[in-house]
N, C-alpha and C positions, 0 to 999 in steps of 0.2 A: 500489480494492482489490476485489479479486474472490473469492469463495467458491463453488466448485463451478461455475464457468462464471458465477455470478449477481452483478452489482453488490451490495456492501456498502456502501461508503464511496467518496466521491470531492471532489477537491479540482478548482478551474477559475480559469482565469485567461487572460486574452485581450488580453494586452499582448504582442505578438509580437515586438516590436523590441527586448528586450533578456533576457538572461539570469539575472539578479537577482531570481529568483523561487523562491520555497521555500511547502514548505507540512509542516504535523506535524499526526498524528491519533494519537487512541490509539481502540481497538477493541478490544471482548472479543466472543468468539466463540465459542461450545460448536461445539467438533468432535468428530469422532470419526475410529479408524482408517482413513485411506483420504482424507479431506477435502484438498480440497488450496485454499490462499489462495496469492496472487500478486497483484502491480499491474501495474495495463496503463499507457502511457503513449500519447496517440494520435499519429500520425505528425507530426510537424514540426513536436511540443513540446518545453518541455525544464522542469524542477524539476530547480535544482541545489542540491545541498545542501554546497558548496564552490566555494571558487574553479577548483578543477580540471573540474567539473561533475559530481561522480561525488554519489550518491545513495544513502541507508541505507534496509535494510527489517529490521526484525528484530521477534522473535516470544518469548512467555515463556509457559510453564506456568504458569497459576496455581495450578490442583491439579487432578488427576487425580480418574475417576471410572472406573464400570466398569459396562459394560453392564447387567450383570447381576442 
């Protein structure tokens, strides 16, 4: 998981030969307007989190703050 270009969080596994691999994190993060998180995944991995192969990323407010 990535925050502003910079590693947060991350998950590794180095069993190539099959596709039965998952991983779950929970992270809290103070952000502000403009921050941006995203996962990277490096080439010619795979975390599936179904049999189809597809993958969940989601995100929750816990409470709002204000600059100010």
């Amino acid at each position: 998981m990535m925050k502003n270009g910079q590693l947060i969080a991350s998950s590794w596994e180095d069993n190539r030969e099959d596709s039965e691999d998952s991983s779950t994190q929970t992270v809290l993060l103070h952000l502000r307007r403009g921050c941006q998180v995203y996962v990277e995944l490096l080439s010619g991995r795979q975390l599936c989190g179904d049999t189809k192969g597809q993958n969940m990323f989601s995100g929750y407010l816990v409470y709002p703050f204000s600059d100010k």
